[in-house]
Rosetta silent file (secondary structure, phi, psi, omega in degrees, C-alpha in Angstrom):
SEQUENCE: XXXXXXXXXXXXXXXXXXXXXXXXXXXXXXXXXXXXXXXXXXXXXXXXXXXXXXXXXXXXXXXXXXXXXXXXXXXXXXXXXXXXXXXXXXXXXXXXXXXXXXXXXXXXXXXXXXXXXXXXXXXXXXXXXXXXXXXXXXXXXXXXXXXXXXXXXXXXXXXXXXXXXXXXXXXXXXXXXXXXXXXXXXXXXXXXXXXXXXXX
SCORE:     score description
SCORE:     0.000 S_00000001
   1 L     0.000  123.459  161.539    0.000    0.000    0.000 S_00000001
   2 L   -85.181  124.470 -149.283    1.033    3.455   -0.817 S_00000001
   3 L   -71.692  140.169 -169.637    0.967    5.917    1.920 S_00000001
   4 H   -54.025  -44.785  176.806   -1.123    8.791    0.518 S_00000001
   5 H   -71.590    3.173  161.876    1.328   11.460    1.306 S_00000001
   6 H   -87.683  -30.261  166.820    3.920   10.202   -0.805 S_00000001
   7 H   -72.590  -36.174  161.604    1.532   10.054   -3.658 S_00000001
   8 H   -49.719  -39.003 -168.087    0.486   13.582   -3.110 S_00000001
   9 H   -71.654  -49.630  162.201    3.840   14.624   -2.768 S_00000001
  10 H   -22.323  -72.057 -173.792    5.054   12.781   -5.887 S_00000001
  11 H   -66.285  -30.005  174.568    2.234   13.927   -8.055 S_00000001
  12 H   -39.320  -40.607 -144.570    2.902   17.904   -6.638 S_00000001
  13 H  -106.061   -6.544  150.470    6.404   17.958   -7.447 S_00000001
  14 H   -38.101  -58.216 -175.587    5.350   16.258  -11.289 S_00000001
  15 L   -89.839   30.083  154.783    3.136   19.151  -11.845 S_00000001
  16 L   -75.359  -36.284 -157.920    5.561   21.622  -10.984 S_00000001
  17 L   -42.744  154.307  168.730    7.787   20.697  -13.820 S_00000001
  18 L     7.108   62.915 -173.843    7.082   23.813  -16.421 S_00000001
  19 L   -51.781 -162.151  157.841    4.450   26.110  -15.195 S_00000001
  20 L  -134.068  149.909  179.145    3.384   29.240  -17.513 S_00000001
  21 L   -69.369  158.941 -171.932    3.583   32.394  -15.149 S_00000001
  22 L   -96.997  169.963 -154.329    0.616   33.244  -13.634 S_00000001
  23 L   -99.115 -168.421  146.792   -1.460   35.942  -14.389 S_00000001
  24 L   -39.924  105.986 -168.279   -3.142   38.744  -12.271 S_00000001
  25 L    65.823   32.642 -170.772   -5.449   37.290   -9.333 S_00000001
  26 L  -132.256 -176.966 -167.744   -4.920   34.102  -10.194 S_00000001
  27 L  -102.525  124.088 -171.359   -3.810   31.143   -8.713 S_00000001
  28 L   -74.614  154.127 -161.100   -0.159   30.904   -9.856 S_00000001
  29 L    70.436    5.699  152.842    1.024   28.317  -12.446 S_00000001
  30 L   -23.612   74.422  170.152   -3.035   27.760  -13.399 S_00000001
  31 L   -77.121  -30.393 -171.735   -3.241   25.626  -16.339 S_00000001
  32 L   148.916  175.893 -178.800   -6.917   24.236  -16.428 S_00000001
  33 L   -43.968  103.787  174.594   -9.210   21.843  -15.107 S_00000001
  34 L  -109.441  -21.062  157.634   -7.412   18.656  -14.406 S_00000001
  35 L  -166.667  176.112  174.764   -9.598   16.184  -13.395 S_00000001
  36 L  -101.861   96.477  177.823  -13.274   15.627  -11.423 S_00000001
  37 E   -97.451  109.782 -143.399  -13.376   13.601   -8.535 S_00000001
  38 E  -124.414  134.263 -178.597  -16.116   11.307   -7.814 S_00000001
  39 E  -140.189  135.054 -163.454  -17.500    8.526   -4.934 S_00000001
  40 L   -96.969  158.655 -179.167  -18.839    5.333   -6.099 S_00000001
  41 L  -105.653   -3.056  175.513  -20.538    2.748   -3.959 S_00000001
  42 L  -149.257   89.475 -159.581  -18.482    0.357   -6.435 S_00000001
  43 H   -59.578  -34.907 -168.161  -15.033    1.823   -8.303 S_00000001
  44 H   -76.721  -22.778  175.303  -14.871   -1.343  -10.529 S_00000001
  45 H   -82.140  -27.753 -175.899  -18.452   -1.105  -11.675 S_00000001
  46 H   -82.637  -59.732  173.826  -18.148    2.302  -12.109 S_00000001
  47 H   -26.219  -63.213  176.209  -14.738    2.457  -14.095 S_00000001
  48 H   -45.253  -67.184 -163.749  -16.390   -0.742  -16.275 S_00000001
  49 H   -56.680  -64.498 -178.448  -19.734    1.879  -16.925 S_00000001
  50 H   -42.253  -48.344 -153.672  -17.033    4.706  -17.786 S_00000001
  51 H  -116.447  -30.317  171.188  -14.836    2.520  -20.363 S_00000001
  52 H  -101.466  -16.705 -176.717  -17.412   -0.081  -21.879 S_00000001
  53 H  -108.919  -29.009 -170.444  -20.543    2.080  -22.254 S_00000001
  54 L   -97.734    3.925 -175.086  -19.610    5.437  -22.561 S_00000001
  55 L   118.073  -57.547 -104.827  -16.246    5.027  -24.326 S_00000001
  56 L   -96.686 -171.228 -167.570  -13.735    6.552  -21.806 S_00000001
  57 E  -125.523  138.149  152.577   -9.992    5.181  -21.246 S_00000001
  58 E   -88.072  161.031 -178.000   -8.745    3.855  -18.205 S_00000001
  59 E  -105.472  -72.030  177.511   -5.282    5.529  -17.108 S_00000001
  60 E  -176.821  179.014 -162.586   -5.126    3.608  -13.995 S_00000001
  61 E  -114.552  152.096  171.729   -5.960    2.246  -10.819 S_00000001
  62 E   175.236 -178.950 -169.057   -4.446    2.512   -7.148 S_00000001
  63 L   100.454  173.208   -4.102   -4.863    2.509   -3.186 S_00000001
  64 L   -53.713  157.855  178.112   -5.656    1.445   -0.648 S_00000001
  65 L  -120.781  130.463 -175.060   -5.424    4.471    1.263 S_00000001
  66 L   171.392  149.023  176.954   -5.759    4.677    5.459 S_00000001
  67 L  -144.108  120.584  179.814   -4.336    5.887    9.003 S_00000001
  68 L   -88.476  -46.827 -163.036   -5.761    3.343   11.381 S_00000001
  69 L  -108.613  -28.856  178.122   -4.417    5.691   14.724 S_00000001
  70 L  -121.271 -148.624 -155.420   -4.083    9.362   13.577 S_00000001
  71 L  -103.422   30.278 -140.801   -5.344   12.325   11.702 S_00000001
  72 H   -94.018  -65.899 -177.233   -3.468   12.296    8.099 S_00000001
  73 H   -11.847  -42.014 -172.935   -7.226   11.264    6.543 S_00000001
  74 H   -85.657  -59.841  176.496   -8.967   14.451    8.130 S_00000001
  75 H   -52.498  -26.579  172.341   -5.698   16.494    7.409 S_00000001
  76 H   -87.421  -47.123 -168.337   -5.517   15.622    3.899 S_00000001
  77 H  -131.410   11.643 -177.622   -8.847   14.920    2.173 S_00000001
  78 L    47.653   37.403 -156.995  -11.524   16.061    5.058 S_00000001
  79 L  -125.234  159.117 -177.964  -12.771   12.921    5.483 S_00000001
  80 L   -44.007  141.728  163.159  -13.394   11.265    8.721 S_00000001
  81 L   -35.624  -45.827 -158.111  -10.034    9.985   10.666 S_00000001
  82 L  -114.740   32.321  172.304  -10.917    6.637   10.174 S_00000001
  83 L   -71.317  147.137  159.504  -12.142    6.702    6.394 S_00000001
  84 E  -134.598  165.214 -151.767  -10.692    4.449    4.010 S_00000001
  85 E  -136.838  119.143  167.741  -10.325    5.103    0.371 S_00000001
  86 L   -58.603  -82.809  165.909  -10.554    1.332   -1.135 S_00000001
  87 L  -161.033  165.953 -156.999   -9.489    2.236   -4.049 S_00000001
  88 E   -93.837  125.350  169.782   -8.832    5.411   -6.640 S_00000001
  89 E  -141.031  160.099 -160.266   -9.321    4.762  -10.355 S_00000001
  90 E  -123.839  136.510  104.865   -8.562    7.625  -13.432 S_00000001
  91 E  -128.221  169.526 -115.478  -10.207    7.847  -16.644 S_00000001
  92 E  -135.592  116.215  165.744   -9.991    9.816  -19.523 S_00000001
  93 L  -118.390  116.632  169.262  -13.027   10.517  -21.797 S_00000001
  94 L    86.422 -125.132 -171.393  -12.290   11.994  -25.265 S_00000001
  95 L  -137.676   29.140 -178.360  -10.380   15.074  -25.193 S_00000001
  96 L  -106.597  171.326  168.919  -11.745   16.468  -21.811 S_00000001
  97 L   -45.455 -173.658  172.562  -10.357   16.655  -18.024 S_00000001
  98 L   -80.822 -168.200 -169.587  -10.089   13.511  -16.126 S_00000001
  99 L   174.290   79.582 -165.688  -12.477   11.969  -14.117 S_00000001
 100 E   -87.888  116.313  162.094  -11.077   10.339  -10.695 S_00000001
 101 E  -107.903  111.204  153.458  -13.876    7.433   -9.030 S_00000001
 102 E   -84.413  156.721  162.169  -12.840    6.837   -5.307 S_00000001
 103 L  -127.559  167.295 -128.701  -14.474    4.097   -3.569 S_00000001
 104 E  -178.575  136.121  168.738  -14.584    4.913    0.069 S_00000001
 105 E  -142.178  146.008  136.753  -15.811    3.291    3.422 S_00000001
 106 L  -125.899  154.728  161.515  -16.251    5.600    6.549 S_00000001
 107 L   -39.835  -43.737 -172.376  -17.866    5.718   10.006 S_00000001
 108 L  -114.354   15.365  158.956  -19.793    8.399    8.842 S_00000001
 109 L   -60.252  134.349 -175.269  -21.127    8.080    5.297 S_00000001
 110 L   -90.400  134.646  145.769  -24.387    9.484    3.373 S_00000001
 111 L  -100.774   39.344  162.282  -25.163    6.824    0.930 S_00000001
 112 L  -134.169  125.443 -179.053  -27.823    9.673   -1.016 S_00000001
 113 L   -53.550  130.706  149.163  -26.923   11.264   -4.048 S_00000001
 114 L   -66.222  172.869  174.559  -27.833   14.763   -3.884 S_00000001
 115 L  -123.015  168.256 -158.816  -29.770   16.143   -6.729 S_00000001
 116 L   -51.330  -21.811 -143.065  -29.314   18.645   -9.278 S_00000001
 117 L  -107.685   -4.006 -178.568  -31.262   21.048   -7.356 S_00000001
 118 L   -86.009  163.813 -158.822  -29.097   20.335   -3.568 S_00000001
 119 L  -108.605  134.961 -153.607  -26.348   22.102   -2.669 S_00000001
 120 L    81.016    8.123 -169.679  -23.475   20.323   -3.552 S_00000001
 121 L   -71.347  179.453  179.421  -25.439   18.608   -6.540 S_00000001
 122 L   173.812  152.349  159.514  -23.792   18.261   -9.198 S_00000001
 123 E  -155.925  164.529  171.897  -23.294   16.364  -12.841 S_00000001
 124 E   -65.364  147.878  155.716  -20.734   15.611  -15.364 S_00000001
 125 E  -128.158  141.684  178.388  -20.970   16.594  -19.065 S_00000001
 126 E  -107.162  144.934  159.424  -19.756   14.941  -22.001 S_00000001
 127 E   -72.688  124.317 -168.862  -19.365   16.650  -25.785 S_00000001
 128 L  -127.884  158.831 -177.943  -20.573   14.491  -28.129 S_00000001
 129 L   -98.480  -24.015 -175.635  -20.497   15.890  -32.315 S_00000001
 130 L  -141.340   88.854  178.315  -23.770   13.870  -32.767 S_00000001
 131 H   -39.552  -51.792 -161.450  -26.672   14.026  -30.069 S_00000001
 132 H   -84.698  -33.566 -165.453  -29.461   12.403  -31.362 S_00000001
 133 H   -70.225  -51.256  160.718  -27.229    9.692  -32.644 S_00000001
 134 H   -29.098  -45.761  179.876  -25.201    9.887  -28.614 S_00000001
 135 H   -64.847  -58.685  158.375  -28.698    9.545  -27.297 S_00000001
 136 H   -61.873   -7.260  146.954  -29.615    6.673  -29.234 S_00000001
 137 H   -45.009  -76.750 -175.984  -26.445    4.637  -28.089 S_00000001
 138 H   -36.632  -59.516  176.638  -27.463    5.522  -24.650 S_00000001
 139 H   -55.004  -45.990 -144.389  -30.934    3.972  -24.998 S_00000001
 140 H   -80.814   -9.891 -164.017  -29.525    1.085  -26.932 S_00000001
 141 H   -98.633   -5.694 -170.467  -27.039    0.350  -23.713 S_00000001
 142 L    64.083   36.538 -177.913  -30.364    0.582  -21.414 S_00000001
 143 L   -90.914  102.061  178.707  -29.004    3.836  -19.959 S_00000001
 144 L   -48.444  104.370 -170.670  -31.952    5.922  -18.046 S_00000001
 145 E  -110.853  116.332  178.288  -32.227    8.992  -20.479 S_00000001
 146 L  -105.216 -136.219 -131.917  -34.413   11.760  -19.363 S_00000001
 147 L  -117.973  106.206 -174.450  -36.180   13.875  -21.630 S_00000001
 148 L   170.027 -170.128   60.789  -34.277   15.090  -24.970 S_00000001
 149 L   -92.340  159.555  177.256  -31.914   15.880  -26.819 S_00000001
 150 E  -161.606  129.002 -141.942  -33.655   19.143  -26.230 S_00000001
 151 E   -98.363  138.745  170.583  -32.402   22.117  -28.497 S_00000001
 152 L   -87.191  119.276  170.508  -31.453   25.765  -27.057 S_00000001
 153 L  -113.846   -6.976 -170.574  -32.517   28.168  -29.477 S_00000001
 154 L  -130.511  170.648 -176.482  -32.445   31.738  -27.854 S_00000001
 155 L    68.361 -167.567 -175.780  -30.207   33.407  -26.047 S_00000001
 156 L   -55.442  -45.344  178.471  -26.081   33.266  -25.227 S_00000001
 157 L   -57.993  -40.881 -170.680  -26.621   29.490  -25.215 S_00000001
 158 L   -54.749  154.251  170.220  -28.417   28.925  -28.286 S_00000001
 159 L   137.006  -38.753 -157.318  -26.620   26.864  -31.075 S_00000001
 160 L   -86.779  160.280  179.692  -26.373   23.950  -27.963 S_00000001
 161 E  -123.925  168.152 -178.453  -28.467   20.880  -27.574 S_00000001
 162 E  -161.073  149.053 -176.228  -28.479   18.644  -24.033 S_00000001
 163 E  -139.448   97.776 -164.060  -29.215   15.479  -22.756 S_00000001
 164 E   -92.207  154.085  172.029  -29.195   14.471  -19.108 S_00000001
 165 E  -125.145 -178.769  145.052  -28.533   10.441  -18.318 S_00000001
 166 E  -152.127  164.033 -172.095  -27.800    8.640  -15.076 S_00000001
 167 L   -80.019  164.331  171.402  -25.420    6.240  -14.043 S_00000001
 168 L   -95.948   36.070  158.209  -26.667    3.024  -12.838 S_00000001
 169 L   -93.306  -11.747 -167.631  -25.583    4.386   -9.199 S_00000001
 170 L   104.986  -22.874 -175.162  -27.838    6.907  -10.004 S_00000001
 171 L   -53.784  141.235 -179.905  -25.232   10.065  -10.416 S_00000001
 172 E   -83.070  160.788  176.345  -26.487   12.738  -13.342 S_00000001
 173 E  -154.451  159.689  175.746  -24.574   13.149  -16.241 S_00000001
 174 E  -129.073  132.816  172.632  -25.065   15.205  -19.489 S_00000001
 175 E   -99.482  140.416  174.837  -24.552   15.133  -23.189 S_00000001
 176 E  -166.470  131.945  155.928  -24.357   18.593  -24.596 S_00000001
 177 E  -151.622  173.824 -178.688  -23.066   19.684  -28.118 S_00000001
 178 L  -132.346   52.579 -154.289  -22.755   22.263  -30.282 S_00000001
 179 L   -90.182    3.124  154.269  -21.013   21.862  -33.294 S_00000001
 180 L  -137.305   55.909  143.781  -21.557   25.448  -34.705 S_00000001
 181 L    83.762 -173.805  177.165  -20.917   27.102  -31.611 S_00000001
 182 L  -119.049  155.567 -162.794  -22.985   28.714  -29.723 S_00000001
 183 L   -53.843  -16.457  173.848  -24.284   32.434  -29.998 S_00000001
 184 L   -74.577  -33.013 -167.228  -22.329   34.067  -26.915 S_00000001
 185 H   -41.208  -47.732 -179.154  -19.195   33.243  -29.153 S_00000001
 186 H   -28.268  -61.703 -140.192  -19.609   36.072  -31.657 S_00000001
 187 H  -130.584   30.030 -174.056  -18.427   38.592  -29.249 S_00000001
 188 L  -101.585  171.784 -172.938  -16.578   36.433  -26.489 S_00000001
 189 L  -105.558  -11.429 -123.655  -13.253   37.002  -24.844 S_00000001
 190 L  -169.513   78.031  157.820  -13.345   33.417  -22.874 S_00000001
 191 L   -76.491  143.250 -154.694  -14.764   30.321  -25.387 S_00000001
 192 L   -96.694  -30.919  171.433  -15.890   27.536  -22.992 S_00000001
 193 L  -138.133  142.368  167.399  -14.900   24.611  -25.875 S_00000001
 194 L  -105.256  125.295  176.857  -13.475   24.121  -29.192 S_00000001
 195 L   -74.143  -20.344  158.831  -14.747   21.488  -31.248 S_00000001
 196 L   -48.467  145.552  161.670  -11.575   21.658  -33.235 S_00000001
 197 L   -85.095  116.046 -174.673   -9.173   18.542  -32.255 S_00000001
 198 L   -27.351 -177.169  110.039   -5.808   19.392  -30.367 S_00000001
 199 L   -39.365  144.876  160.872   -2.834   19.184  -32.190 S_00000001
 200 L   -93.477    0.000    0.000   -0.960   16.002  -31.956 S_00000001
């Protein structure tokens, strides 16, 4: 087992390597979004849902995590002293952040999803180039689709179309694309995606 704070420490002094200076008011060396972190009532089932239905990559896997007598748990991640983190798994959907599923046991765990509309709610979104086709995957996989693709037509937003799912833990998730941008673009300083494909 690897002790957590050597993996923190590890990964810390890896993303030091070649910041870009930071700007005004910002948090310095701020490259973007690097991953989403999420807890599963099953990391292997969930990982499997990420990489056989929707696509994604696994990176990897790792953990256990735990301090059976002190406080490193609380000090580190704000989780009860005597939480354990089963295990950590990474993957990669597309050309987007990351997406880290912990699995987790504690003394003190809620096992209820919040909901979109709770504080702390929350859901993922994926880009897809072709909704109604994205959607009809989803159904074909028996994937709980709620009511769309459903098209934005007015406003900053219009151009985009969306599609909420859920996992079969229950967690929301969204399909949302745009593939001729959307109407805030015209005049924006700050584009929220490019549909273009990185360089390689």
């Amino acid at each position: 087992m690897i002790p957590l704070r050597v993996l923190l420490a590890s990964a810390a002094l890896s993303l030091g390597a070649s910041i870009l200076p930071a700007s005004a008011d910002s948090i310095p060396g701020l490259r973007g979004h690097d991953h989403t972190g999420i807890t599963v009532p099953d990391v292997k089932a969930a990982t499997a849902f990420f990489t056989d239905v929707l696509g994604c990559s696994h990176a990897m896997s790792f953990g256990p995590f735990m301090d059976d007598k002190g406080t490193f748990m609380q000090d580190v991640v704000n989780v009860n002293p005597r939480a354990v983190i089963d295990e950590i798994s990474m993957v990669r959907c597309g050309y987007g952040s990351n997406i880290e599923l912990f699995q987790y046991q504690s003394p003190d765990q809620a096992k209820t999803l919040p909901k979109n509309s709770d504080i702390g709610g929350h859901h993922i979104a994926l880009y897809v180039d072709d909704i109604t086709k994205a959607a009809e995957y989803l159904r074909s996989k028996n994937v709980k689709t709620m009511q769309g693709p459903i098209p934005v037509n007015e406003g900053p937003a219009a151009g985009q179309s969306i599609l909420y799912f859920l996992t079969p833990w229950g967690m929301q998730m969204e399909l949302i694309s745009y593939p001729k941008g959307m109407a805030y673009e015209k005049s924006a300083k700050t584009v929220l995606w490019s549909t273009t494909e990185p360089t390689k």
